[in-house]
DRENTIFI-434548 format. One record per residue (C-alpha): y, x, z; residue in one letter. Coordinates in steps of 0.001 Angstrom, whole numbers, plus 500000, padded with zeros to 6 digits. Layout:
YXZA/...
This chain:
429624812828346058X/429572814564342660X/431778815754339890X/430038813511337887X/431221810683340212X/434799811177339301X/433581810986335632X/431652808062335977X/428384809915335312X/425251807902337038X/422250809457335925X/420492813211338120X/420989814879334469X/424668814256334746X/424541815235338253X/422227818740338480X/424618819369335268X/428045819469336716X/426308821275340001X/424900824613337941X/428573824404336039X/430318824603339874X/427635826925341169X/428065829417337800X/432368828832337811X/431982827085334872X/435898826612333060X/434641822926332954X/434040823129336547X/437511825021338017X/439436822088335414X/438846819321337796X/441836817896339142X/442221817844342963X/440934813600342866X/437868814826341340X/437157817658343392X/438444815154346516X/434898813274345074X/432947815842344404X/433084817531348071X/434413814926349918X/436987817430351745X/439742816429353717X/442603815565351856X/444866818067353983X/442393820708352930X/443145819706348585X/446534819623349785X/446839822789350997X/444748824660348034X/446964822083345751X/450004823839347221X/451349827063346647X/453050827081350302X/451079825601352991X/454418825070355094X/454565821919352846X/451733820092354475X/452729817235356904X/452323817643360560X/449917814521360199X/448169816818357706X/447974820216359833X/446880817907363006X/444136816601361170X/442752819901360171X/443191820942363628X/441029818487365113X/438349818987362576X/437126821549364676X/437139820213368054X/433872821171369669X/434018818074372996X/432596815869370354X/432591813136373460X/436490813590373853X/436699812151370055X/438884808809370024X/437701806201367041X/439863806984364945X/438953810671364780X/435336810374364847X/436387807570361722X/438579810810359650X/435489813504360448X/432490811055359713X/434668809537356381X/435528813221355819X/439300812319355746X/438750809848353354X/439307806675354791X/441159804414351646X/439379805855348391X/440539803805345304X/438575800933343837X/437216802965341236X/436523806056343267X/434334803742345290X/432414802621342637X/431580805723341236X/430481807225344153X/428143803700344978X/426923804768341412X/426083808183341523X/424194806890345195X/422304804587343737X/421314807051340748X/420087809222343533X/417796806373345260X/416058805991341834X/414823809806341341X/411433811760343195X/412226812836346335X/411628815975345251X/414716816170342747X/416657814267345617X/416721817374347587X/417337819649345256X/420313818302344297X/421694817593348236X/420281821083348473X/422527822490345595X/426006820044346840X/425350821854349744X/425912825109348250X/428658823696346547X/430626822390349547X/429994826022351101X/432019827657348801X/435201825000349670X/434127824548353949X/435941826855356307X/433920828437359018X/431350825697361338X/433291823245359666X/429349821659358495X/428590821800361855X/431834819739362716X/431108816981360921X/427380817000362076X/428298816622365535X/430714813288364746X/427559811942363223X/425631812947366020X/428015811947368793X/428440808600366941X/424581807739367135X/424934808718371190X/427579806254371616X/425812803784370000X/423026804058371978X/424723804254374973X/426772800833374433X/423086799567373384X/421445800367376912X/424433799232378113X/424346795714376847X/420763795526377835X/421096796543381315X/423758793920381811X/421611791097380317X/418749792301382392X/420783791973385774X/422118788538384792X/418390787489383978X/416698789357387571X/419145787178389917X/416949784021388853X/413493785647387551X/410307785459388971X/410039788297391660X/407673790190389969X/409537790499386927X/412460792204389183X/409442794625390286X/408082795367386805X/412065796398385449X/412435798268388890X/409156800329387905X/408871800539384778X/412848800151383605X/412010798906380007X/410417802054379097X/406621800975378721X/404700797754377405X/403482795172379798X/400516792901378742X/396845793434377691X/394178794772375539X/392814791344373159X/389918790895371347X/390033788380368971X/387111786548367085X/387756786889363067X/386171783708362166X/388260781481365370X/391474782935365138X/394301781964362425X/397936782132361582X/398480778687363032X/396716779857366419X/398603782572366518X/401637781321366244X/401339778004368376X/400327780814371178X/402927782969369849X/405577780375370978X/403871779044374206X/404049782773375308X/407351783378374084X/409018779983376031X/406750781012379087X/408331784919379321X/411833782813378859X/410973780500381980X/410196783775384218X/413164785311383389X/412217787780381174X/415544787876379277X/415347789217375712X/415459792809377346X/412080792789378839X/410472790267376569X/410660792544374041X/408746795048375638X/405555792397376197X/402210793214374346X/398920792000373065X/397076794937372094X/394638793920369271X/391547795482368835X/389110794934366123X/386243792446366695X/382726794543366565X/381598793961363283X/378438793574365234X/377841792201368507X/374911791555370906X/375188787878370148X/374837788104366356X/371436790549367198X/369894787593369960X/370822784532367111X/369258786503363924X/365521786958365719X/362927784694364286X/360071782951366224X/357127784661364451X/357763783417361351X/357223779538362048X/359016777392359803X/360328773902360839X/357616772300358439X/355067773537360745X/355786771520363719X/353771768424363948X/354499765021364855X/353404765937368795X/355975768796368804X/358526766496367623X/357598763728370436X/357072766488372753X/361154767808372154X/362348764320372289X/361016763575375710X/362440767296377062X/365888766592375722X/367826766415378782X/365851769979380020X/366505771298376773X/370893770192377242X/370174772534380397X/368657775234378420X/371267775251375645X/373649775456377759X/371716778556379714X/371575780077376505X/375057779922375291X/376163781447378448X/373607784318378043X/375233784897374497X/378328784810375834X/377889787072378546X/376067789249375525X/379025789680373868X/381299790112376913X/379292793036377474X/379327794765374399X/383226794264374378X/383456796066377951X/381428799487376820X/384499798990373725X/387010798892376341X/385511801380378948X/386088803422375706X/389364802473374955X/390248803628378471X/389128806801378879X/391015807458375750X/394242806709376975X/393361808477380480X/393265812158378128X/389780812234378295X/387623813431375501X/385028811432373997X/382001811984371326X/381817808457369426X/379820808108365837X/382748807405364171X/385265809984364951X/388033808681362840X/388140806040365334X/390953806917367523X/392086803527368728X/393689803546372483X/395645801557374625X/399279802028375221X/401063802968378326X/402205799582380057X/398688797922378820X/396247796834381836X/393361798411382907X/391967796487384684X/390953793234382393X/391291792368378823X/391239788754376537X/389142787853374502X/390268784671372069X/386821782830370850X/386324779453369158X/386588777287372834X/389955779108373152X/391284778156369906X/390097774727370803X/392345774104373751X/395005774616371863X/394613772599368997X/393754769564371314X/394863766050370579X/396981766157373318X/398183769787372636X/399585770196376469X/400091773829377026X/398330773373380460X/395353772616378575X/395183775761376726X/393174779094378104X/391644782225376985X/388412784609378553X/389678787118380701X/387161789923381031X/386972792274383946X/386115795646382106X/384124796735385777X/381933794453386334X/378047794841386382X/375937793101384738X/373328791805386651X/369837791540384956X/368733789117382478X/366825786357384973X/369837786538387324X/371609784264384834X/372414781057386988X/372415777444384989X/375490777010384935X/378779779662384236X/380302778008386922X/378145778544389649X/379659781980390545X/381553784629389340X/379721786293386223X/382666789130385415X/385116786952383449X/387154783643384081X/389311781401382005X/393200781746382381X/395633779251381199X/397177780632378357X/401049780664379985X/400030781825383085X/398653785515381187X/403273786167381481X/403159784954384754X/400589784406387999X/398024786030386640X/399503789184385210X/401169789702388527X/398033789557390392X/396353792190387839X/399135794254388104X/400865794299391686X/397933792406393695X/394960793948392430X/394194795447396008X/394843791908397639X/392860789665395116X/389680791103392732X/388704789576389628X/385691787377391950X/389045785899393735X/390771784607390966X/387774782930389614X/387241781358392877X/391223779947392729X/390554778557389109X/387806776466390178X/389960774818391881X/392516774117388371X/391708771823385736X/389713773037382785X/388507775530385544X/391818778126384197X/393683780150386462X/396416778880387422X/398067780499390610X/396445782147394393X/398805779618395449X/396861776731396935X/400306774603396137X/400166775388392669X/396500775055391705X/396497771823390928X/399305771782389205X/399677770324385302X/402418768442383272X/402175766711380198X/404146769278377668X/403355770698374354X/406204773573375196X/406199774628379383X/403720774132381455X/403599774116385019X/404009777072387692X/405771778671385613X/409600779299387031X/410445780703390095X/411437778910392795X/414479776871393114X/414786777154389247X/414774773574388043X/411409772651385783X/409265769320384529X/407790767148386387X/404320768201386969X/401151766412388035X/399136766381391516X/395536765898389906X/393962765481393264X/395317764757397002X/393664766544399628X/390958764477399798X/390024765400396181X/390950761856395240X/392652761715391616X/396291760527391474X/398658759972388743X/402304760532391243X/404522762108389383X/406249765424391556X/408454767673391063X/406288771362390541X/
């Protein structure tokens, strides 16, 4: 790049030295032959030629051409090999040592401030004015410019054509989501995930369930790459944490006699019931507190101001994410997956509908399965698949209360599908599960878990 390239300098002394000596006409400067001012300004080699010259009529008609086409201004009308000469600056075979030199004085470069790496582009710059002919800069701007088009162009080219070979056998809804959206947004949810549950190894067993799952649909690499779990950071402190830190007047457990104790071991079934009661009040707790963080979220992303306590907190979702639930990963989630078994069936996370009311404290039933409390569990694969279709495209026709009602029906209680022929679905594999490809795609055997008559079977049949 430098006249200290040609001379094998490779330190930004060297380099800001030889500049100033160019810049000032230094003798030392106007002495360089024409290879090392070919290095130093990386010209075209017609233009040295010429200067070199005392007759220009002695240039080759390769050589005048060359010059001529420096200046075209249809950058798009460039072949290869032109773009190659403008971008290379005519310098297309530079000797071994040449090369070197100039890999050098580039690395020297990479080593210094920033600030002393422009002001010595800023001073070749000046230099290589005083040797360019007019909006010849600009020329060679434009052949790096119309080189990074092209490239992009064959890039969304390549994708589009994998995406249509993918859409003839995907899942119909992924043909609606590219139709939509056409690989410009995200597509997936908002996820809150519990610090002290969640680990590398969860995240990367669900990591690759997901990833074979989008594969099954027919995602294609195109619009798998566009998928999205938007993290969010776990409340440092939740409604839960408050409820389990109160105290019971300060009573400690040497103060309960020997008729307390006989009294709790003859009440330990009612007690089971009232654990359980609990636990569901805790986790309804915290569901709460993590839908006033989402409701925020939201609004954000909608444009709309909003006065929080900690303004540095600008946290949003993305366009693409949904708005209409979010996950939430917990200790039972990380559970299902790192069963014995380790089916992928058998693995689910919360979904949360942000909307929901809560209803008051002593409308908690016994049981969180007795009806619809705001939230469900979704088998993990089916969050690519069934159930982000019905979020997104068939919110209208089925509300959050819907879906729960159809996983009741799926083992583990986990949404599975609307369908009542895939429901009941599940096969016995630690990579795909079941309802997963569309139809007439091959797949696994799956399992029936119950005939019509709600009797259990173990046929094996085709999903």
């Amino acid at each position: 790049h430098f006249a200290c390239v040609a001379q094998h300098r490779s330190n930004i002394k060297d380099i800001d030295r030889n500049i100033i000596a160019l810049l000032d006409g230094s003798p030392n400067a106007t002495n360089l032959s024409i290879e090392e001012r070919l290095t130093t300004t990386k010209l075209s080699k017609a233009k040295l030629l010429e200067q070199a010259a005392s007759d220009s009529s002695k240039l080759t008609l390769g050589e005048l051409s060359l010059r001529k086409e420096r200046y075209w201004i249809d950058p798009p009308r460039l072949t290869f090999g032109q773009m190659n000469l403008l971008k290379e600056r005519y310098w297309i075979d530079p000797a071994v040592a040449a090369t070197e030199a100039r890999s050098a004085a580039e690395t020297a470069l990479i080593s210094v401030t920033g600030q002393d790496w422009k002001g010595a582009m800023d001073k070749l710059k000046k230099v290589r004015a005083m040797l360019y002919e007019d909006n010849e800069e600009a020329a060679l701007w434009n052949t790096e410019v119309e080189e990074w088009r092209r490239m992009m162009d064959a890039s969304k080219q390549r994708q589009k054509q994998e995406v249509e070979s993918r859409l003839a056998a995907a899942q119909p809804w992924v043909k609606r989501l590219w139709e939509e959206d056409q690989g410009k947004k995200s597509w997936g949810y908002a996820v809150f995930r519990d610090p002290e549950a969640v680990n590398e190894e969860y995240e990367s067993r669900m990591g690759a369930a997901l990833m074979h799952a989008r594969d099954a649909i027919g995602c294609g690499e195109t619009i798998s790459a566009r998928w999205k779990l938007q993290s969010f950071e776990w409340p440092s402190v939740t409604p839960t944490d408050q409820n389990t830190n109160t105290q019971t007047d300060g009573e400690t457990t040497e103060a309960i006699d020997d008729d307390q104790k006989h009294e709790e071991t003859q009440i330990v079934s009612d007690g089971q019931n009232s654990t359980d009661k609990e636990a569901t009040s805790q986790l309804e707790a915290r569901f709460q507190g993590l839908r006033e963080r989402f409701k925020v979220l939201r609004k954000r992303a909608s444009g709309r101001q909003i006065a929080t306590v900690n303004q540095t907190d600008r946290a949003a979702l993305q366009s693409g994410i949904l708005r209409n639930v979010f996950i939430v990963i917990d200790q039972p989630c990380v559970d299902s997956l790192f069963s014995e078994a380790a089916n992928v069936d058998d693995m689910w996370v919360w979904a949360v509908d942000p909307d929901y009311i809560q209803p008051t404290a002593t409308d908690t039933p016994d049981s969180p399965s007795d009806q619809y409390r705001g939230y469900l569990r979704v088998r993990l694969q089916q969050l690519v698949n069934n159930f982000f279709d019905a979020r997104r495209f068939l919110d209208n026709e089925y509300s959050m209360a819907a879906l729960w009602q159809a996983a009741q029906l799926s083992r583990n209680q986990a949404f599975v599908s609307v369908r009542d022929s895939e429901q009941k679905l599940w096969t016995m594999s630690r990579l795909m599960g079941s309802a997963i490809r569309p139809e007439g795609v091959v797949r696994p055997a799956a399992k029936l878990l119950y005939n019509e008559n709600g009797t259990y079977i173990q046929k094996g049949q085709e999903a």
